[in-house]
C-alpha positions in Angstrom: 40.5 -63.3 27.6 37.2 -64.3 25.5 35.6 -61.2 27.0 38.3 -59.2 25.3 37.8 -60.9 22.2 33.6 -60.7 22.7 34.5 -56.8 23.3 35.9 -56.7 19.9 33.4 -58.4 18.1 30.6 -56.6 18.9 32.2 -53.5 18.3 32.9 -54.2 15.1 29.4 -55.6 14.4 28.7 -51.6 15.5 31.3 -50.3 13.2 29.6 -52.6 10.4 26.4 -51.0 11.3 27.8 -47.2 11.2 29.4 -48.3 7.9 26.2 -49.1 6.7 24.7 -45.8 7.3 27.7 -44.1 6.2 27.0 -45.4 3.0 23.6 -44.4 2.9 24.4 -40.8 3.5 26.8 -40.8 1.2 24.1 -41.9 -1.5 22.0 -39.3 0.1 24.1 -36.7 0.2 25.7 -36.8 -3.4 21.7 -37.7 -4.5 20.5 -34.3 -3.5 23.6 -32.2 -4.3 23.9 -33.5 -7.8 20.1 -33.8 -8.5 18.5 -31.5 -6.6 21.4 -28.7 -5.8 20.7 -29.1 -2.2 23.8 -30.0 0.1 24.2 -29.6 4.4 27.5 -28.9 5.2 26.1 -31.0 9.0 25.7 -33.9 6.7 29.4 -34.0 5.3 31.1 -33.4 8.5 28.4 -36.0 10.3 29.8 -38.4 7.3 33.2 -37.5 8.3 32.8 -38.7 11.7 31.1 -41.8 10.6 34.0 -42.6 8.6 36.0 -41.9 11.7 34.2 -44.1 13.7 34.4 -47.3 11.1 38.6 -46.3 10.9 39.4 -46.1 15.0 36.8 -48.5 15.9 38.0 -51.2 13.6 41.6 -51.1 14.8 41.5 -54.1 17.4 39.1 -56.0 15.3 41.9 -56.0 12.7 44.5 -56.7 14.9 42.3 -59.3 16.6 41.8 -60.7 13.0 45.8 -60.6 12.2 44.5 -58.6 9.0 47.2 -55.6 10.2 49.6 -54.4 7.9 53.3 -55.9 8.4 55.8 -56.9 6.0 55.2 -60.0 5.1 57.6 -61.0 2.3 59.9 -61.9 5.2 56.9 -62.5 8.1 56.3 -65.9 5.6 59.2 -67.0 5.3 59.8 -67.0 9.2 59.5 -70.5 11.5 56.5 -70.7 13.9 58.3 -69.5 16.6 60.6 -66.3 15.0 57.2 -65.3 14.1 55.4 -65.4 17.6 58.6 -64.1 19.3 58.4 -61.3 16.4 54.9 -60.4 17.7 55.6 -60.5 21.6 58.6 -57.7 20.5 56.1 -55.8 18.4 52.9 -55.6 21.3 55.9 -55.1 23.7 57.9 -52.3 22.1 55.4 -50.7 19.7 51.5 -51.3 19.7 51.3 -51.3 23.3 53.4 -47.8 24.2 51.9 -46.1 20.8 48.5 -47.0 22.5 49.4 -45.8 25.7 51.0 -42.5 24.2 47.8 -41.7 22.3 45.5 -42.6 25.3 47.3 -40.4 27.5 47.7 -37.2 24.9 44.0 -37.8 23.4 42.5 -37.8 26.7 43.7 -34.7 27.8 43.0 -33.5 23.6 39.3 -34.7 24.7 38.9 -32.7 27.4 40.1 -29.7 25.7 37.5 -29.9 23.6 35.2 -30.5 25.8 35.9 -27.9 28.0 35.6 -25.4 24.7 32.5 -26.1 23.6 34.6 -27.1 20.4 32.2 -26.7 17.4 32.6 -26.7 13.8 34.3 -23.4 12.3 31.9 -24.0 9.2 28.4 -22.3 9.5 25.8 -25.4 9.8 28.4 -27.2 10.7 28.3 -29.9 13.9 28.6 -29.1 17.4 29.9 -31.4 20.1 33.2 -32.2 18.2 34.4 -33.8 21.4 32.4 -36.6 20.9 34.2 -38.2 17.2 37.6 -36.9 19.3 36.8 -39.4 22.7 36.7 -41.7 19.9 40.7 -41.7 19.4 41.8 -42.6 23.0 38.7 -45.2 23.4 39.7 -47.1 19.8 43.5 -47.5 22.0 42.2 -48.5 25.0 40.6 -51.4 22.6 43.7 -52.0 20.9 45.4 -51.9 23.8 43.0 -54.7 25.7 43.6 -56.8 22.5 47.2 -56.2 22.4 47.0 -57.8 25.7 45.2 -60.7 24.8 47.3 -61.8 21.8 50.7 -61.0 23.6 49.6 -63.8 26.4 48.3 -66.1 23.4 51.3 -65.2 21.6 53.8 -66.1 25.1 51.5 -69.1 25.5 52.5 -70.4 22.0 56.0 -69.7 22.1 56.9 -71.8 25.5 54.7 -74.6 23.8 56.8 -74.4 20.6 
């Protein structure tokens, strides 16, 4: 289970790092299109992708984290134990089939594009789109192998309570 968790981390320390650069061609990019009248349509799609990249690859850090969205002006109010037995139900019933759906569909949506040659319809535009779509069913394989970990911490917790 710590591997899992080690997994996570250190993809997010990546997803820090392409955050980091996504910033800086952002800077660049606006720089010499506002400046200098100079834009690459390669460089706003490649900063599409990195934004991409920080959004799916930050999915089981966040989860990991318990920094997801839920609702909770009634999650607070809940005992120790509806809220753990809330969670199992959730991983059970939602995160882990959504993840599973989107692994299955996306893989096949990968190879698609892969088997295409799927480019960018924009002239200067990126090639190798497959690569920013593998991203999709790999960020739910993640969230999926930290789904697992927290629903065995989670049914852990709840026979100790």
């Amino acid at each position: 289970m710590k591997l899992i968790d080690t997994i996570t981390k250190y993809v997010a320390y990546l997803t820090a790092f392409i955050l980091a650069a996504l910033v800086m061609l952002v800077v660049y990019d606006a720089t010499s299109r506002y400046l200098f009248s100079a834009g690459s349509t390669a460089l706003q799609e490649l900063e599409w992708h990195f934004f991409d990249v920080v959004i799916l690859l930050s999915i089981a850090y966040t989860l990991r984290n318990n920094a997801h969205v839920r609702v909770d002006i009634f999650y607070e109010k809940f005992s120790q134990k509806t809220k753990v037995l809330i969670n199992i139900v959730s991983f059970l019933f939602f995160v882990l089939p959504l993840s599973f759906l989107i692994i299955y569909i996306g893989i096949g949506f990968v190879e698609l594009s892969f088997v295409q040659h799927e480019a960018s319809s924009d002239p200067g535009g990126l090639k190798y789109r497959w690569i920013v779509k593998s991203l999709m069913p790999l960020a739910f394989v993640l969230l999926a192998l930290q789904a697992f970990k927290e629903l065995f911490s989670d049914i852990k917790t709840w026979r100790a309570l």
